[in-house]
C-alpha positions in Angstrom: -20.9 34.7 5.7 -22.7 31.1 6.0 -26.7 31.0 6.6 -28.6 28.1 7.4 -32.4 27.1 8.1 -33.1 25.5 11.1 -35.5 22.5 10.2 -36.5 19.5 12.8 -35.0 18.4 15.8 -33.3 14.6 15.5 -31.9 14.7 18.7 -32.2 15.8 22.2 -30.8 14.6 25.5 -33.1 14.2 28.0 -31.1 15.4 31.0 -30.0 18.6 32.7 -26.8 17.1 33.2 -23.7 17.1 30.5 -23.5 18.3 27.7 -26.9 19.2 26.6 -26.4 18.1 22.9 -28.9 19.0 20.5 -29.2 17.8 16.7 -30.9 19.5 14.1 -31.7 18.8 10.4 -30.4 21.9 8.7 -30.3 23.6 5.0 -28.6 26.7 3.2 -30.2 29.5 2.8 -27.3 31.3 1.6 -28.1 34.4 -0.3 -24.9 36.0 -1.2 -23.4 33.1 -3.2 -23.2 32.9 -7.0 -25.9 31.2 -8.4 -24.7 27.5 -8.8 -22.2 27.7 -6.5 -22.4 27.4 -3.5 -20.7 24.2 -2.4 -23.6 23.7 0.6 -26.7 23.8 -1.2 -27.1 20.5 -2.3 -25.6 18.9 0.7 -27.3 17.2 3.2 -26.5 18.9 6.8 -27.0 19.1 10.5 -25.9 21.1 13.0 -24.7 19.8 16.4 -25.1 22.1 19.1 -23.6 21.0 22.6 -22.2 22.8 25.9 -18.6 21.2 26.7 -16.1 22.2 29.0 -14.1 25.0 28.0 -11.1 23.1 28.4 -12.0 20.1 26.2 -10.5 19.5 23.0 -13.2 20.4 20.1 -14.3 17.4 17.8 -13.3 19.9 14.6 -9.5 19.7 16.1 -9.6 16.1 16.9 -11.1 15.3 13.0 -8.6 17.5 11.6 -5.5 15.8 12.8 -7.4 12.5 11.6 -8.0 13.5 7.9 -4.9 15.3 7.8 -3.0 11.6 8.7 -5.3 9.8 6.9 -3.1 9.9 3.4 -1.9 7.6 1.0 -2.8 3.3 2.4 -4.6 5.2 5.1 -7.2 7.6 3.4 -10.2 4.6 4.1 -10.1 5.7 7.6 -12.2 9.1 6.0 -14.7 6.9 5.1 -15.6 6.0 9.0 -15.3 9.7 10.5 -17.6 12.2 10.4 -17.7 15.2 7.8 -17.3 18.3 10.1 -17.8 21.3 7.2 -17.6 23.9 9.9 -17.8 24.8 13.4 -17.7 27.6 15.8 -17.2 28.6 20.0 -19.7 31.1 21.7 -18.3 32.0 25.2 -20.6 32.9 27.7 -19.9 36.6 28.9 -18.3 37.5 32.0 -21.7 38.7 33.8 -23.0 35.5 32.5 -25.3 33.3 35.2 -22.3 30.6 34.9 -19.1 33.4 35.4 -20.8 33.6 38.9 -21.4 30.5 40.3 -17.9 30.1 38.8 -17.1 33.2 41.0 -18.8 31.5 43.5 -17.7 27.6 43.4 -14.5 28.4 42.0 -13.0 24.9 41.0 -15.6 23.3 42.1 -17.4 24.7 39.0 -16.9 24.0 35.3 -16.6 26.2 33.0 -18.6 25.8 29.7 -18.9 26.6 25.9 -21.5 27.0 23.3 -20.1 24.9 20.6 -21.6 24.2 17.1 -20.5 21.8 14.8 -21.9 21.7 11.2 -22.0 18.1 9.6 -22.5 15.8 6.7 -25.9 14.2 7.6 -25.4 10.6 8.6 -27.9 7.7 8.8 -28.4 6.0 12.0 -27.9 2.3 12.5 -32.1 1.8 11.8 -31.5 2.4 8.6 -30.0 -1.2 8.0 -31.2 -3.9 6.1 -29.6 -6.5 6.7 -28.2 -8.4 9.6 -24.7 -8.7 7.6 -24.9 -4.7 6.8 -25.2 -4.8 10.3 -22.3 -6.8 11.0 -19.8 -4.8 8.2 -20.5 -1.7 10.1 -19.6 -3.2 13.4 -16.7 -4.1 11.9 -15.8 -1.0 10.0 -16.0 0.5 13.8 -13.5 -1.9 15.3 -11.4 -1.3 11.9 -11.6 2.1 12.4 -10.6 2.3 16.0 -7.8 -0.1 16.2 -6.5 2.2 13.2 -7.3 5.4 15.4 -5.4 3.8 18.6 -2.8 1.7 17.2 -0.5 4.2 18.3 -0.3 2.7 22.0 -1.3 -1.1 20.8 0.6 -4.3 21.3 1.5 -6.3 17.9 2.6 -9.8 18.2 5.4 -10.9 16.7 4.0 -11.6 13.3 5.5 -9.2 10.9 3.6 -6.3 12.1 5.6 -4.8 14.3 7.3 -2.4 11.9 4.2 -1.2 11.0 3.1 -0.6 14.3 6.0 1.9 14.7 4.9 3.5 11.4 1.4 4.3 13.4 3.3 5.5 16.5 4.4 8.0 14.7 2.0 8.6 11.9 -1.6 8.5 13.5 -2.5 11.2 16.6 -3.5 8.3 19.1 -7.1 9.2 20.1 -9.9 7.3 22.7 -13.2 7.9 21.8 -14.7 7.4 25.4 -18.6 7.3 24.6 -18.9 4.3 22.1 -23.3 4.3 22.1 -25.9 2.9 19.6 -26.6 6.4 18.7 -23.3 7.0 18.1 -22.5 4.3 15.4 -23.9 5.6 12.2 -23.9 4.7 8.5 -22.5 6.8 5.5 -23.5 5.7 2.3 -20.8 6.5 -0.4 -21.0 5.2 -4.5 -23.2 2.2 -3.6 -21.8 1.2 -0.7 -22.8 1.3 2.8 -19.5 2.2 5.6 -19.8 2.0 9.6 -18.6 5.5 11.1 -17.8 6.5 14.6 -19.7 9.5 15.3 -19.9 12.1 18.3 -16.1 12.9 19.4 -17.2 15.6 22.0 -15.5 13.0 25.0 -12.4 11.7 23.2 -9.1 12.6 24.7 -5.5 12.0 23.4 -3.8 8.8 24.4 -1.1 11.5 25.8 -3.9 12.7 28.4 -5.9 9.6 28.9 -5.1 10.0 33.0 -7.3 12.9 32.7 -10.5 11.9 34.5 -14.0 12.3 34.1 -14.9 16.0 33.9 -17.7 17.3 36.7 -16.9 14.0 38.8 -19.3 12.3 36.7 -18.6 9.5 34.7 -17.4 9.7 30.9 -19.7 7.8 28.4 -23.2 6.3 28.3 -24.2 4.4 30.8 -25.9 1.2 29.3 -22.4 0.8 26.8 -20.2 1.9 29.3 -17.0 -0.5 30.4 -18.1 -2.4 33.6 -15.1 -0.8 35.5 -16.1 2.3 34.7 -19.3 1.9 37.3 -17.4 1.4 40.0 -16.9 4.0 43.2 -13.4 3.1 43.7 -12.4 3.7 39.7 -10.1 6.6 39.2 -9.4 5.9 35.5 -7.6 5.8 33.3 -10.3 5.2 30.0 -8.3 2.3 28.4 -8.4 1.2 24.8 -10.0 -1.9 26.1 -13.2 0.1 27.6 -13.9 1.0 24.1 -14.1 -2.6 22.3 -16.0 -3.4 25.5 -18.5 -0.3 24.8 -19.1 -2.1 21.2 -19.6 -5.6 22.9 -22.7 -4.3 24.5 -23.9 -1.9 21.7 -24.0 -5.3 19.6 -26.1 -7.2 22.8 -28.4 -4.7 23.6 -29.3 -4.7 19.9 -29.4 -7.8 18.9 -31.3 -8.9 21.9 -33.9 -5.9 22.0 -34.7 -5.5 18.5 -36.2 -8.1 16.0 -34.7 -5.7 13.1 -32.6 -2.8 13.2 -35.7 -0.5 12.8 -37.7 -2.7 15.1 -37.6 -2.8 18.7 -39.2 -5.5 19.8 -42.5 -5.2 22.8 -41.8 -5.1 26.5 -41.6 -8.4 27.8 -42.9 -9.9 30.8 -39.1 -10.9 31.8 -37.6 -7.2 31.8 -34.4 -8.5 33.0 -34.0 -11.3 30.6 -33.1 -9.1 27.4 -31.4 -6.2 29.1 -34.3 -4.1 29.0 -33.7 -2.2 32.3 -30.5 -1.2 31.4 -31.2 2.0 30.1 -33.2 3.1 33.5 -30.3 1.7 36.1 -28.0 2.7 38.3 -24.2 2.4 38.2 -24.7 -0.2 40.9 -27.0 -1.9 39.1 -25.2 -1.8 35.6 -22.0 -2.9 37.3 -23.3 -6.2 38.6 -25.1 -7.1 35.5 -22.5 -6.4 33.1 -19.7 -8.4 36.0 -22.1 -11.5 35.8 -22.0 -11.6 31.6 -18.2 -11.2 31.8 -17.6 -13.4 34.6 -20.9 -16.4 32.7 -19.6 -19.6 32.5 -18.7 -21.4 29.3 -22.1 -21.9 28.8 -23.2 -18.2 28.4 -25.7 -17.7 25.4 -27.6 -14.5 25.0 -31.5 -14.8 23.8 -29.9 -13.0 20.2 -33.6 -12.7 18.0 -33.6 -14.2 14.7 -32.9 -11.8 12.5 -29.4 -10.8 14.0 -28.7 -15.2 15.1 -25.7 -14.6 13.1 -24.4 -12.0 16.1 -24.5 -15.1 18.7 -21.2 -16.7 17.7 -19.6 -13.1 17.9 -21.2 -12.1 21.2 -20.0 -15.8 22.9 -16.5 -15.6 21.4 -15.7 -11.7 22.7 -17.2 -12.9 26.4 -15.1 -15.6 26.5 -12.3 -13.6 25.4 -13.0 -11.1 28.5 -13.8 -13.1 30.6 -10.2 -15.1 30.1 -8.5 -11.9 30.3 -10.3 -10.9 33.9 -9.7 -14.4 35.5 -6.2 -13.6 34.5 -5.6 -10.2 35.4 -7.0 -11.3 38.9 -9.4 -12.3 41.6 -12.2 -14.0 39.4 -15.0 -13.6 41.2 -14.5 -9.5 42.0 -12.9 -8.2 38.9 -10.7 -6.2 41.3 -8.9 -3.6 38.9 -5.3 -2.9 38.8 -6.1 -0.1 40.7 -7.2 -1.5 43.4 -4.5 -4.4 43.4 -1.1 -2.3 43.0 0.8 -6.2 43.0 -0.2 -6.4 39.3 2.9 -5.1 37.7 3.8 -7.5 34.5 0.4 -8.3 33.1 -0.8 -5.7 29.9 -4.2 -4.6 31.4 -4.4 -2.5 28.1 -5.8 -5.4 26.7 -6.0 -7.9 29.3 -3.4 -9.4 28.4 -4.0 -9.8 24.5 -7.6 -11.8 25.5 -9.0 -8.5 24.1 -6.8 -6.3 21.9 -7.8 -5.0 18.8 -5.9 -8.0 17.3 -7.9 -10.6 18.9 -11.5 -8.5 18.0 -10.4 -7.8 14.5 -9.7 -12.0 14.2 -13.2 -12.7 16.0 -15.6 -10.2 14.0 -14.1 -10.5 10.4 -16.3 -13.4 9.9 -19.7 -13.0 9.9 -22.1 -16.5 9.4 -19.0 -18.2 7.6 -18.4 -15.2 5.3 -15.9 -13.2 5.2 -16.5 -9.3 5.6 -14.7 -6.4 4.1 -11.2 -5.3 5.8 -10.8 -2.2 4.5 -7.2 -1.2 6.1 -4.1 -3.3 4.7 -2.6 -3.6 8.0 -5.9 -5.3 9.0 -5.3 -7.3 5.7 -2.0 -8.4 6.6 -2.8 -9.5 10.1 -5.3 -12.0 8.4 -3.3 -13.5 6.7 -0.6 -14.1 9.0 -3.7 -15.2 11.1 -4.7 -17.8 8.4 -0.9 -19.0 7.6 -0.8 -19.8 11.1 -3.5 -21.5 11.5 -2.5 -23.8 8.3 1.3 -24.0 9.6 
């Protein structure tokens, strides 16, 4: 039997509605182990305790199927998941409070879990030094979740379409759903500092991405969430393009609202002019600030502060990249969604029309201030280079 010591309180969310995630610094305090032995006690460990639905898929199952696929050319996908060393379910009982409002509600009522997940203690994105640590870990994150998707993505005709098939059957095809600052965090590993994708309570698989928002609220947070995903009318489903369009505005809001990555910078007198009311506003509000970036001329340039200038080129590239792929998938000034326009059959809304695949990120971001980053995935290595022979040819 496993003991630990509850220690401080990293993280808690500050609503009554979701999930109700709590994080806490823990330590062992095993006391039946042999002395020297116990593989815990010199680990450093926190414990994740959340209330789900009952009939989402856990993070534990999710990692598993990752790390157990991650083999061979593919095992530097471990370096950008969490460490999940353990985890367990508590149901509530049947005369709980929530069995009778279920009772009560029926469907209209969701059914929840205690879950607690027990994990290698990550540092958070503050932790950085530099604005091109910064950059490698946004990176890794793209890396890491073209790898993760490239089950359902669309390769080019550039060689890599065999080894797209090899993902479609190798990798498990997941969508993250709740890309956040908070969620990118930093492993440090023999020296070397890697970008991981962390909090997988909202991921689906690919298979079920129809599946909509659970409690007819809205899946992810709402400053990083997908401009579509604001709006009354959407149904779903959480595309692979919503993600890469979660990091987009991970990287502004940071870059614009903080003079280092441990340094927010004051209030200023212009609230709207660096995003600051973002994290207070509406889905009304969010959707029609986050429509006017997409839909910003050519001309576009966000007030990036100096330490992170090297982010602007990155920031103006991806817009324009959207913002091609909107005006093509149709009307330009409303962003109506395919949903809402059932006449848009042939164009790949996946990834509006390759303007924003994970091709076309993975070519923007891999440069950062006219050095090249690390790609840490071969097939990611391969693409480059066909990218470069291209461009020579």
């Amino acid at each position: 039997m496993r003991t630990v010591r509850l220690k401080r309180v990293i993280f808690r969310s500050n609503g009554i509605l979701g999930r109700g995630t709590m994080v806490i610094i823990v330590e062992c305090a095993c006391r039946n182990c042999p002395p020297n032995q116990c593989d815990w006690k010199e680990k450093k460990l926190v414990l994740k305790m959340s209330f789900p639905s009952t009939t989402r898929v856990s993070e534990q199952t999710l990692m598993d199927r990752c790390k157990e696929l991650a083999q061979g050319e593919h095992t530097w996908v471990s370096n950008h998941l969490p460490n999940i060393i353990w985890s367990f379910n508590i149901p509530f009982r049947d005369s709980s409070p929530q069995d009778n409002f279920k009772k009560k509600f029926g469907d209209d009522y969701e059914m929840r879990v205690m879950r607690g997940v027990i994990l290698e203690e990550l540092q958070p994105l503050s932790s950085l030094k530099t604005a091109k640590e910064c950059a490698q870990v946004f990176y890794d994150i793209v890396q890491c979740e073209c790898s993760i998707y490239i089950k359902h993505s669309h390769f080019s005709s550039n060689g890599l379409s065999i080894l797209g098939h090899h993902w479609a059957w190798k990798y498990p095809g997941i969508l993250h759903r709740d890309i956040s600052q908070g969620n990118i965090m930093v492993r440090e590993k023999n020296g070397k500092k890697y970008g991981v994708l962390n909090d997988w309570d909202l991921a689906i698989w690919l298979d079920n991405k129809r599946d909509g928002p659970t409690s007819q609220f809205r899946t992810g947070t709402k400053p990083y969430m997908a401009h579509e995903l604001h709006l009354v009318e959407w149904k779903g489903p959480h595309r692979y393009r919503h993600d890469l369009e979660s990091i987009f505005y991970v990287m502004l809001l940071l870059v614009c609202l903080y003079s280092s990555p441990d340094k927010k910078l004051p209030r200023p007198e212009n609230i709207n002019y660096r995003y600051e009311e973002w994290h207070q506003s509406d889905d009304e509000f969010l959707y029609d600030k986050k429509h006017h970036i997409i839909t910003a001329a050519a001309t576009w340039k966000p007030p990036v502060t100096a330490f992170f200038s090297g982010f602007l080129l990155w920031l103006i590239e991806l817009q324009r990249s959207m913002r091609r792929g909107f005006y093509e998938l149709g009307d330009a000034a409303l962003l109506v969604p395919k949903a809402l326009n059932p006449e848009m059959h042939s164009f790949d809304e996946g990834t509006l029309g390759g303007h924003l695949s994970y091709e076309s990120v993975v070519s923007i971001v891999h440069i950062f201030e006219e050095e090249e980053l690390e790609t840490r995935g071969r097939e990611w290595q391969l693409h480059l280079e066909n990218l470069r022979q291209n461009q020579v040819g």
